[in-house]
N, CA, C and O of each residue as an XYZ file, in Angstrom:
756
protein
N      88.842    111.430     96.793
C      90.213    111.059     97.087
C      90.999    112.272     97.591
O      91.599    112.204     98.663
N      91.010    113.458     96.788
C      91.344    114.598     97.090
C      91.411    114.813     98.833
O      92.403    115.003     99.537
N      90.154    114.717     99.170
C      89.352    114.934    100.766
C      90.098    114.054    101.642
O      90.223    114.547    102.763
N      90.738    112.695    101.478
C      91.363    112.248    101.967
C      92.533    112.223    101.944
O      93.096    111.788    102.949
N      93.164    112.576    101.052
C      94.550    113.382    101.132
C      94.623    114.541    102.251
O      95.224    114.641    103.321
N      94.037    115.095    101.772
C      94.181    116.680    102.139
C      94.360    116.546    103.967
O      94.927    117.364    104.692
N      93.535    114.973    104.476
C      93.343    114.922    105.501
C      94.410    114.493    106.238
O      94.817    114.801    107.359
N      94.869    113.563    105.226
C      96.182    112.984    105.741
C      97.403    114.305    106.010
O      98.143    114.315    106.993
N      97.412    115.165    105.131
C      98.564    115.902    104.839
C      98.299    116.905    106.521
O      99.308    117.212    107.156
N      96.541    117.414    107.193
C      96.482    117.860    108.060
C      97.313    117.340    109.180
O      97.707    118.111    110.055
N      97.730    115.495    109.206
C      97.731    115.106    110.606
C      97.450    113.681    110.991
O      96.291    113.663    111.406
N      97.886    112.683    111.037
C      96.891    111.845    111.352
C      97.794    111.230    112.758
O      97.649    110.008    112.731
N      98.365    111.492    113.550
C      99.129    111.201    114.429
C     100.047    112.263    115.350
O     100.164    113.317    114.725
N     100.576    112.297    116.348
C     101.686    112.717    117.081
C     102.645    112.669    116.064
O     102.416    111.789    115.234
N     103.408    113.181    115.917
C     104.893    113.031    115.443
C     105.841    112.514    116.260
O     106.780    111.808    115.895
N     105.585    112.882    117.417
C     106.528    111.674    118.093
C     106.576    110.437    117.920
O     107.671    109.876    117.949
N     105.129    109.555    117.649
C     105.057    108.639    117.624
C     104.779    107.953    116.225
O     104.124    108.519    115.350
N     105.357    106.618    116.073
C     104.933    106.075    114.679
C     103.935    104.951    114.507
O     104.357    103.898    114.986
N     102.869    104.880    114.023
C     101.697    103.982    114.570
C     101.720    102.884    113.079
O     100.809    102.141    112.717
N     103.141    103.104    112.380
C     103.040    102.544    110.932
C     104.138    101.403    110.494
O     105.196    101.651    111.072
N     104.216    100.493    109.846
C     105.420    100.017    109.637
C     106.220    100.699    108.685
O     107.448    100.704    108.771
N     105.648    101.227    107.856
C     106.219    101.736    106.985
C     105.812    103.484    106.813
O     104.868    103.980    106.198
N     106.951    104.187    107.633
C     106.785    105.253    107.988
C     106.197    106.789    106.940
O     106.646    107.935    106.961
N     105.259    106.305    106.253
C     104.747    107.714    105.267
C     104.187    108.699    105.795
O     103.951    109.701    105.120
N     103.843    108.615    107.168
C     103.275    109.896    108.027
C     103.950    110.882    108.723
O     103.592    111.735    109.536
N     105.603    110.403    107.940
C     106.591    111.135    108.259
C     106.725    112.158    107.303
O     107.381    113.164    107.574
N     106.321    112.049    106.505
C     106.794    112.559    105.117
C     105.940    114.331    105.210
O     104.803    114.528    105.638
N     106.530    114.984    104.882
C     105.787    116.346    104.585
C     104.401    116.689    104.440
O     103.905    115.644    104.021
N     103.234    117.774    104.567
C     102.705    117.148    103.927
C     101.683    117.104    102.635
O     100.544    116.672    102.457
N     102.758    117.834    101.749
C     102.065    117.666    100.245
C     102.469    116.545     99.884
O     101.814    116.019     98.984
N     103.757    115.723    100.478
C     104.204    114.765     99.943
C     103.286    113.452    100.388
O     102.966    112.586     99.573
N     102.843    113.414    102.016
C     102.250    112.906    102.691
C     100.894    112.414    101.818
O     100.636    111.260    101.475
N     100.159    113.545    101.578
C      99.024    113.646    100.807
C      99.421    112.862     99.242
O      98.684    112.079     98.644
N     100.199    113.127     98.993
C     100.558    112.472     97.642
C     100.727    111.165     97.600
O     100.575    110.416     96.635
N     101.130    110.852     98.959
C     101.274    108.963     98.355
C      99.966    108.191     99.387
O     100.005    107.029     99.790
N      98.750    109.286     99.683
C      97.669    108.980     99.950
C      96.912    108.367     98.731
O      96.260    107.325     98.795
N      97.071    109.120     97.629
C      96.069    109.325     96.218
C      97.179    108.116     95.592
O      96.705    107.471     94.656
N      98.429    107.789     95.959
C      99.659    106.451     95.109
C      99.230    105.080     95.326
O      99.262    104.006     94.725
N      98.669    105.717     96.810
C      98.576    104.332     97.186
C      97.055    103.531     96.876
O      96.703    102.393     96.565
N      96.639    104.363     97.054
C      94.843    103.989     96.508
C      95.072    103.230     95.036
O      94.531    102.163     94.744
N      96.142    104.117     94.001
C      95.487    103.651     93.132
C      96.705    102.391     92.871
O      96.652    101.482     92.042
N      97.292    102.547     93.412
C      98.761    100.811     93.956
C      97.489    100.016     94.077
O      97.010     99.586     93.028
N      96.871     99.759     95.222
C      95.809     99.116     95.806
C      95.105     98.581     94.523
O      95.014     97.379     94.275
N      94.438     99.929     93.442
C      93.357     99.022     92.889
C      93.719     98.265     91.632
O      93.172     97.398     90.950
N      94.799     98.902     91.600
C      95.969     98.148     90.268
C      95.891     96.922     90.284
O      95.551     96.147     89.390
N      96.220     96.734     91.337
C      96.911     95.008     92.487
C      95.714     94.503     92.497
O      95.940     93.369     92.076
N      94.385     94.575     92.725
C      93.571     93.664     93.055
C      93.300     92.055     92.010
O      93.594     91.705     90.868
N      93.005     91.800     92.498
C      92.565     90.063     92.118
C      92.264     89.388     93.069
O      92.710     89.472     94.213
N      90.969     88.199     92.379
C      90.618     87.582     93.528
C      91.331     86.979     94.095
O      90.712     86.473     95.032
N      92.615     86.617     94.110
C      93.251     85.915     95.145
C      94.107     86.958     96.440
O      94.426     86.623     97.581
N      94.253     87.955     95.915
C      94.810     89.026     96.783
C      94.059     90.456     96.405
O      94.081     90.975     95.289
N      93.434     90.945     97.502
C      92.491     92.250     97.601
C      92.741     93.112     98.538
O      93.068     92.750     99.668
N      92.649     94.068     98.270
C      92.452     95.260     99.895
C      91.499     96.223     99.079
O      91.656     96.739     97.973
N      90.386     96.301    100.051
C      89.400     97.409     99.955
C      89.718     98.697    100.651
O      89.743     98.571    101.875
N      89.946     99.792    100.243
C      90.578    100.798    101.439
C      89.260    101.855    101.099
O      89.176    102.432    100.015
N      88.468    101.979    101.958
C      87.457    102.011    102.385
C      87.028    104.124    103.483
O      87.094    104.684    104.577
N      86.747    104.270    102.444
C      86.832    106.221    103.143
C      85.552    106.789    103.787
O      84.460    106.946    103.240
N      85.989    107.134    105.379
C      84.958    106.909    106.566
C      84.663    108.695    106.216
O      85.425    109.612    105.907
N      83.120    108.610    106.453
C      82.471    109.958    106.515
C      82.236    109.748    107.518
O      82.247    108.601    107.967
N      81.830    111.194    108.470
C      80.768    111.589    109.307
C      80.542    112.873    108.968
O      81.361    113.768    108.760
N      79.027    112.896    108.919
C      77.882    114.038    108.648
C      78.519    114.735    107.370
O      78.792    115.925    107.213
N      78.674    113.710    106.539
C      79.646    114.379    105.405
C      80.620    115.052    105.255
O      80.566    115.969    104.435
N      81.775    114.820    105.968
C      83.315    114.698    106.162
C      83.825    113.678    106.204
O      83.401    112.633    106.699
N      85.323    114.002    105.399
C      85.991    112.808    105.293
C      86.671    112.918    106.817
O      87.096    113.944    107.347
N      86.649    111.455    107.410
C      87.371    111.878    108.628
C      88.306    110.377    108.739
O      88.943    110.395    109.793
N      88.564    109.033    107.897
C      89.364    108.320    107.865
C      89.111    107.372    107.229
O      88.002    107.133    106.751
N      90.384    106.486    107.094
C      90.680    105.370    105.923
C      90.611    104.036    106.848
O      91.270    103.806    107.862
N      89.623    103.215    106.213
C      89.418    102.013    106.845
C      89.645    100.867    105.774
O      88.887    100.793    104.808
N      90.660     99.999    105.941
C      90.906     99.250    104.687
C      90.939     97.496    105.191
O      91.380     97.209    106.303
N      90.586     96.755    104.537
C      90.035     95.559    104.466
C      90.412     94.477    103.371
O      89.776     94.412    102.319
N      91.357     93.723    103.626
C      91.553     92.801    102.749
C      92.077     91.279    103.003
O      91.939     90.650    104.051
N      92.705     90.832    101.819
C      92.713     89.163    102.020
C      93.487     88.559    101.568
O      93.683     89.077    100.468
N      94.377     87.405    101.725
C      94.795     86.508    100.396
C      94.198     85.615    100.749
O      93.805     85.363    101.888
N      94.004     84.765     99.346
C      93.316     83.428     99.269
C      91.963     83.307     99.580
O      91.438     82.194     99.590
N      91.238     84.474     99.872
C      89.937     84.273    100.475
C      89.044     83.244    100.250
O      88.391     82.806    101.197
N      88.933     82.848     99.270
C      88.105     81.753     98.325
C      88.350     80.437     99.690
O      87.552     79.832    100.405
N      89.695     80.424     99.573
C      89.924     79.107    100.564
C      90.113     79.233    102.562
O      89.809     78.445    103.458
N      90.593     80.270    102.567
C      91.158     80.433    104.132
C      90.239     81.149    104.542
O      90.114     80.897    105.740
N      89.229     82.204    104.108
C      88.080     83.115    104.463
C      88.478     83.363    106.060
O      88.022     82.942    107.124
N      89.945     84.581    105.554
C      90.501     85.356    106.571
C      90.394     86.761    105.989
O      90.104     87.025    104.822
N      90.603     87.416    106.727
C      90.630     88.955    106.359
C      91.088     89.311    107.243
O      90.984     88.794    108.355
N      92.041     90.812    106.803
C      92.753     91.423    107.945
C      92.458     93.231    107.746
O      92.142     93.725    106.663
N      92.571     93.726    108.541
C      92.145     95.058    108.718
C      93.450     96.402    109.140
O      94.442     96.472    109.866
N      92.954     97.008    108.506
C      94.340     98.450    108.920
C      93.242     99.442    108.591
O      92.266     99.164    107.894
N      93.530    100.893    109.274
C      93.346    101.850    109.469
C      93.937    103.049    109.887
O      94.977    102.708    110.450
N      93.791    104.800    109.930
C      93.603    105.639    110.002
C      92.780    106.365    110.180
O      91.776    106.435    109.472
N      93.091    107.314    111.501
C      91.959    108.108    111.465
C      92.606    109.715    111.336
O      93.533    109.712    112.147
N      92.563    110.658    110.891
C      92.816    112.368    110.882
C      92.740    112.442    112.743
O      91.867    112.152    113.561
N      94.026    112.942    112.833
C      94.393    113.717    114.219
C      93.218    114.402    114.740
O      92.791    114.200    115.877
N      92.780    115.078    114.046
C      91.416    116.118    114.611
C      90.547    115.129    115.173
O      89.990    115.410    116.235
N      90.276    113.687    114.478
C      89.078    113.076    115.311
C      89.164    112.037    115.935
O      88.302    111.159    115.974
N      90.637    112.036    116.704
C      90.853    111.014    117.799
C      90.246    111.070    118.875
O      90.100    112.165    119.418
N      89.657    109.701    119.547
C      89.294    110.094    120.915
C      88.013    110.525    120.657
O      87.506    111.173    121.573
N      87.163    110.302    119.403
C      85.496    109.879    119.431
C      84.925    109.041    118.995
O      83.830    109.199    118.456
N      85.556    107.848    119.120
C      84.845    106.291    118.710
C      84.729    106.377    117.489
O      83.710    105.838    117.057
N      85.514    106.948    116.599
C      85.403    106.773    114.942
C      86.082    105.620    114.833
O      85.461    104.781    114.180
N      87.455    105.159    115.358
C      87.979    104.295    115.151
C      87.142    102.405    115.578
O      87.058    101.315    115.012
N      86.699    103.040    116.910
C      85.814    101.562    117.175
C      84.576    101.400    115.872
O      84.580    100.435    115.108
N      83.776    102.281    115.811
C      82.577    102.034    114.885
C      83.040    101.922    113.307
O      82.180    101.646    112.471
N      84.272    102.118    112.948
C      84.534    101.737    111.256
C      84.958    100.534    111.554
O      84.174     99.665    111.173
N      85.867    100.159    112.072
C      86.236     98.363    112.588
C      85.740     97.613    112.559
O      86.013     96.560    111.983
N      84.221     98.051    113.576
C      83.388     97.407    113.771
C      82.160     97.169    112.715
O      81.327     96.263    112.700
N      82.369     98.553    111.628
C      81.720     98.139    110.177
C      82.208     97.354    109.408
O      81.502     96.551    108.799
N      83.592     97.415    109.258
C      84.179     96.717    108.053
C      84.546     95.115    108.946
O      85.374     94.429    108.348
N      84.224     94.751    109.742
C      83.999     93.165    110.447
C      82.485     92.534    110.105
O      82.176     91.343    110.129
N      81.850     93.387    109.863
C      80.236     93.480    109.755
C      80.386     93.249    108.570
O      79.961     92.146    108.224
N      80.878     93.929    107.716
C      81.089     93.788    105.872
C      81.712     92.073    105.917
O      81.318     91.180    105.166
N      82.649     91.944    106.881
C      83.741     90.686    106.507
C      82.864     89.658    107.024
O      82.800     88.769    106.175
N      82.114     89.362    108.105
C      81.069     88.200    108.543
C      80.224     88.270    107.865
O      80.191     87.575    106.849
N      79.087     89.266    108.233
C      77.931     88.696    107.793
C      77.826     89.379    105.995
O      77.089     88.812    105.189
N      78.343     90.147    105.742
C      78.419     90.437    103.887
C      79.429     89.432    103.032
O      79.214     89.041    101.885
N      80.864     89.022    104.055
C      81.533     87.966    102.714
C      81.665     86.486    103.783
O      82.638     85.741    103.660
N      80.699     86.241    104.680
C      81.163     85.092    105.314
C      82.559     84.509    105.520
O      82.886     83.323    105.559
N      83.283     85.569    105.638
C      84.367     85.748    106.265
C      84.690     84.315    108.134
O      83.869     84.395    109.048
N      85.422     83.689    108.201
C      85.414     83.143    109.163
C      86.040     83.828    110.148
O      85.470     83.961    111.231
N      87.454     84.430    109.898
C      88.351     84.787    111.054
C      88.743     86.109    110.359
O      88.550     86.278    109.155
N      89.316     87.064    111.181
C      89.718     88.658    110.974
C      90.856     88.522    111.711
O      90.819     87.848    112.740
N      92.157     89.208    111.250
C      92.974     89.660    111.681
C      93.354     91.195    112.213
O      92.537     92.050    111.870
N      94.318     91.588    112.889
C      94.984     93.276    113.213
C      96.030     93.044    112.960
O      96.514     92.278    112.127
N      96.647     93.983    113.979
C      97.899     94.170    114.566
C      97.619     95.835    115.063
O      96.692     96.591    114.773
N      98.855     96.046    115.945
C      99.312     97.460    116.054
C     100.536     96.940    117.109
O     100.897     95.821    117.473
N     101.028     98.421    117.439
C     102.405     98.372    118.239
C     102.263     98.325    119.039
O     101.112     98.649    119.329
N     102.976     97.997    119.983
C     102.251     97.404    121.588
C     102.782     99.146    122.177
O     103.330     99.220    123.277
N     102.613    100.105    121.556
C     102.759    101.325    121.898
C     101.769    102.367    121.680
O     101.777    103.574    121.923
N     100.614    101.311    120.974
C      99.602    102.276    120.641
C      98.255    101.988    121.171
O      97.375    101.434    120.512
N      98.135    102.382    122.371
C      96.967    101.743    123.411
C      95.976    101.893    122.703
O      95.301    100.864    122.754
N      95.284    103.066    121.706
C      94.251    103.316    121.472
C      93.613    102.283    120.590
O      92.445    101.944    120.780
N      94.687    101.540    119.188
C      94.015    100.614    118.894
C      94.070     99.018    119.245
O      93.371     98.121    118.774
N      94.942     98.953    120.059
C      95.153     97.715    121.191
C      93.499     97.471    121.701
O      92.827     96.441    121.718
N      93.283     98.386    121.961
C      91.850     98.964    123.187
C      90.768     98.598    122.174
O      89.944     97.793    122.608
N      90.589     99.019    120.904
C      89.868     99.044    120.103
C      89.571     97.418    119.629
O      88.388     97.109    119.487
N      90.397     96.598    119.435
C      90.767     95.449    118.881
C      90.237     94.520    120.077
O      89.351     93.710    119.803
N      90.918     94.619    121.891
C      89.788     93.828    122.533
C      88.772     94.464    122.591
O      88.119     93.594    122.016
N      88.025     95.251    122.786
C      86.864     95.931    122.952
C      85.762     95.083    121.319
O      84.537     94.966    121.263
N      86.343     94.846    120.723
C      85.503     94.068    119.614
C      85.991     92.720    119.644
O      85.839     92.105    118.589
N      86.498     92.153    120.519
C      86.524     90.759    120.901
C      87.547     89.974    120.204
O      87.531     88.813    119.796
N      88.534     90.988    120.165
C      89.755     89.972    119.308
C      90.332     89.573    120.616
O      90.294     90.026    121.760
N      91.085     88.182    119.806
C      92.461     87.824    121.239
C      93.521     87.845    121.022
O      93.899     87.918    119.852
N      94.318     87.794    121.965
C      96.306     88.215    121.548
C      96.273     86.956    120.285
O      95.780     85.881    120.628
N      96.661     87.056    119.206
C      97.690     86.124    118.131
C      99.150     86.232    118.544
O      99.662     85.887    117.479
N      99.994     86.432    119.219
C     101.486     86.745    119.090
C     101.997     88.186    118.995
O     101.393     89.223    119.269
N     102.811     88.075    118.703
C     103.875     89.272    117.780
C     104.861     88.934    116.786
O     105.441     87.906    116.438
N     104.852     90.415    116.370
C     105.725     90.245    115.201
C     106.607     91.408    115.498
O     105.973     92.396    115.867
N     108.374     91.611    115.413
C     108.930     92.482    115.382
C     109.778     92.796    113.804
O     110.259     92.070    112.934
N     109.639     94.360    114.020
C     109.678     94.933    112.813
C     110.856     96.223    112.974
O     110.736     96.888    114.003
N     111.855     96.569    112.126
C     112.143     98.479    112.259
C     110.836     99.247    112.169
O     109.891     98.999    111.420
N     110.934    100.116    112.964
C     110.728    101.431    112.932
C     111.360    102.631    113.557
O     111.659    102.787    114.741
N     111.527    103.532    112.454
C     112.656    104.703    112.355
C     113.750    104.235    113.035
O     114.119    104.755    114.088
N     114.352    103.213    112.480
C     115.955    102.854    113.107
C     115.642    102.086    113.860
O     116.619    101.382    114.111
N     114.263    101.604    114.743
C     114.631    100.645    116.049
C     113.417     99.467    115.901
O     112.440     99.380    115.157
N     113.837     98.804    116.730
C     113.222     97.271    116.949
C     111.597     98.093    117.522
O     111.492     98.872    118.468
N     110.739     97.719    116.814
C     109.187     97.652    116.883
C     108.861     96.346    117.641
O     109.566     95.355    117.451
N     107.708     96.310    118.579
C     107.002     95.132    118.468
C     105.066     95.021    118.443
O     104.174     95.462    119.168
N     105.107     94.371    117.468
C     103.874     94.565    117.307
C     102.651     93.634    117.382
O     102.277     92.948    116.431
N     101.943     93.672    118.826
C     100.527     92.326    118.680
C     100.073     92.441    117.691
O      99.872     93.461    117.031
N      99.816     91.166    117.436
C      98.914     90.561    116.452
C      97.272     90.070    117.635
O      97.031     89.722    118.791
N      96.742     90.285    116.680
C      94.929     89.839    117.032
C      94.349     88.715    116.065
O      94.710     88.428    114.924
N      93.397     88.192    116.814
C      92.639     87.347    115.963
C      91.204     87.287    116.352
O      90.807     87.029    117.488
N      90.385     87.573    115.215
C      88.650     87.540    115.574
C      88.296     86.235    114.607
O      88.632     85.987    113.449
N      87.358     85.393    115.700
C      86.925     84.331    114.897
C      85.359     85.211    114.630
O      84.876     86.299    114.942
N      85.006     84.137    113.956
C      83.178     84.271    114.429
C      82.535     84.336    115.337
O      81.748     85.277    115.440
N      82.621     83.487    116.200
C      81.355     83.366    117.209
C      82.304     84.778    118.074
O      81.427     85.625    118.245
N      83.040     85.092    118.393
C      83.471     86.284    118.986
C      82.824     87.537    118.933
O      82.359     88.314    119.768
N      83.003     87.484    116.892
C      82.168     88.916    116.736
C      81.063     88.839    116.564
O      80.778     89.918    116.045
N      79.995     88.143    116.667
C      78.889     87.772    116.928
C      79.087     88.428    118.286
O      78.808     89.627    118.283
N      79.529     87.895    119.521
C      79.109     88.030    120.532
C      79.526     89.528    121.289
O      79.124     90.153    122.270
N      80.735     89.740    120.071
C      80.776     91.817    120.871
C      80.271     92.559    119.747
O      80.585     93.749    119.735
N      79.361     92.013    118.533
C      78.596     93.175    117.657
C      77.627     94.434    118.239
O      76.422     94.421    118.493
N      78.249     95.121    118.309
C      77.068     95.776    118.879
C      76.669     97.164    118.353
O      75.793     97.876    118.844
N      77.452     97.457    117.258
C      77.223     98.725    116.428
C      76.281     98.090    115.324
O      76.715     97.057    114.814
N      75.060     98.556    114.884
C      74.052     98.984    113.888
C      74.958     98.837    112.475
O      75.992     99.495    112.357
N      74.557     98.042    111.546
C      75.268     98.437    110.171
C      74.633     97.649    109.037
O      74.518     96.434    109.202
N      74.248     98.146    108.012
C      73.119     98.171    106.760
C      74.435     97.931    105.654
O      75.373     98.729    105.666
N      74.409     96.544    104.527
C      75.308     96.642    103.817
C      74.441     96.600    102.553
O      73.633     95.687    102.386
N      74.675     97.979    101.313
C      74.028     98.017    100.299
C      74.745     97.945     99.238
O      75.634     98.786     99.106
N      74.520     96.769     98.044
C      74.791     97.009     96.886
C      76.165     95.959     97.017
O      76.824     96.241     96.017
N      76.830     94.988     97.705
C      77.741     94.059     98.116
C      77.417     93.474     96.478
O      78.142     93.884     95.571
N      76.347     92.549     96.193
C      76.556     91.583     95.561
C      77.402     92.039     94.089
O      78.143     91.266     93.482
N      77.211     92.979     93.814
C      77.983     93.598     91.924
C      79.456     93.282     92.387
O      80.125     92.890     91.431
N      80.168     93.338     93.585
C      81.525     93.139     94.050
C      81.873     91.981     94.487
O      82.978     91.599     94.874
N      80.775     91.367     94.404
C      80.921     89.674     95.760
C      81.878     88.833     94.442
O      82.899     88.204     94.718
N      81.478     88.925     93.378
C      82.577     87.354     92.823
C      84.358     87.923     92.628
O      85.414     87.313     92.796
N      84.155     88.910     92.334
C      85.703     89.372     92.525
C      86.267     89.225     94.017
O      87.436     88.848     94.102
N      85.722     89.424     94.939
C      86.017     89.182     96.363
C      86.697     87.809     96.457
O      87.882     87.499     96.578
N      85.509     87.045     96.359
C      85.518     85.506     96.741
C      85.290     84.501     95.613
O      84.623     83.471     95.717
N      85.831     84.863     94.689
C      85.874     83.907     93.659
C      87.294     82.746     94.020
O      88.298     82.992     94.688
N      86.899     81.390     93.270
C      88.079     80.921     93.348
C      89.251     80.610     92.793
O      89.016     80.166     91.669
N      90.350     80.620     93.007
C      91.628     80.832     92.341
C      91.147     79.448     91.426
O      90.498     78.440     91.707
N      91.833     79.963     90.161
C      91.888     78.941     88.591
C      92.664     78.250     88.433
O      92.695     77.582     87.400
């Protein structure tokens, strides 16, 4: 957890720009780093099978290099899932962001038979716009939101199945799923 703090506090964006609804990458950054390690454990506080987020910490060659998070309401019945991410400033612009996406869709189809996947981002942030069709999502709408004082607007995406079936194309091995599968997808009581 530490490792991913520390990463956040390096950078994970322009400062000009805000790629968040809720602006914490503004924040300093010991403070930054601090509500990295708040929010993880917000997250695992909150879980239940009817509402989950997996926030999910991307290595390469053994570095932490970003946060890939994955979750749901109602899964049991709607078997939707929606996706958010981060990647550390240092490793923009080398397909880290396409190939964790494209893992944790791989986790959501073929590991929780997941039917449909959701996004979003700001229609200001080409890189994961790009990322989102490039794995075969399609426009869902928008949604407008503040950010830092002003009117945001932000696409929404939608991945069915047969979609990501048909743009899978990253390699991915899922080990040890089942000890987690009934908390996932159990059904509400």
């Amino acid at each position: 957890m530490s490792a991913l703090a520390d990463l956040a506090a390096d950078g994970i964006h322009d400062p000009a720009v805000m790629p968040f609804t809720f602006p914490w990458s503004d924040l300093e950054p010991a403070l930054r780093a601090r509500s990295v390690v708040q929010h993880h454990w917000r997250t695992l506080g909150a879980l239940t099978p009817q509402d989950w987020q997996l926030s999910l910490t991307v290595f390469r060659d053994g570095e932490v290099v970003a946060l890939q998070a994955l979750g749901a309401k109602d899964f049991a019945s709607l078997r939707e899932v929606s996706s958010g991410s981060w990647v550390g400033r240092r490793f923009h612009g080398q397909g880290i962001g396409t190939e964790m996406r494209a893992a944790v869709l791989h986790l959501a189809f073929a590991g929780l038979d997941a039917l449909e996947a959701t996004s979003g981002a700001f229609t200001d942030n080409p890189s994961s716009n790009a990322i989102s069709h490039k794995l075969g999502y399609r426009d869902d709408g928008i949604d407008r939101c503040m950010r830092r004082g002003e009117i945001g607007t932000i696409r929404r995406f939608r991945l069915d199945r047969a979609s990501w079936e048909k743009h899978a194309t990253t390699e991915v091995t899922i080990d040890g799923l089942e000890a987690g599968l009934p908390l996932l997808v159990a059904e509400s009581a």
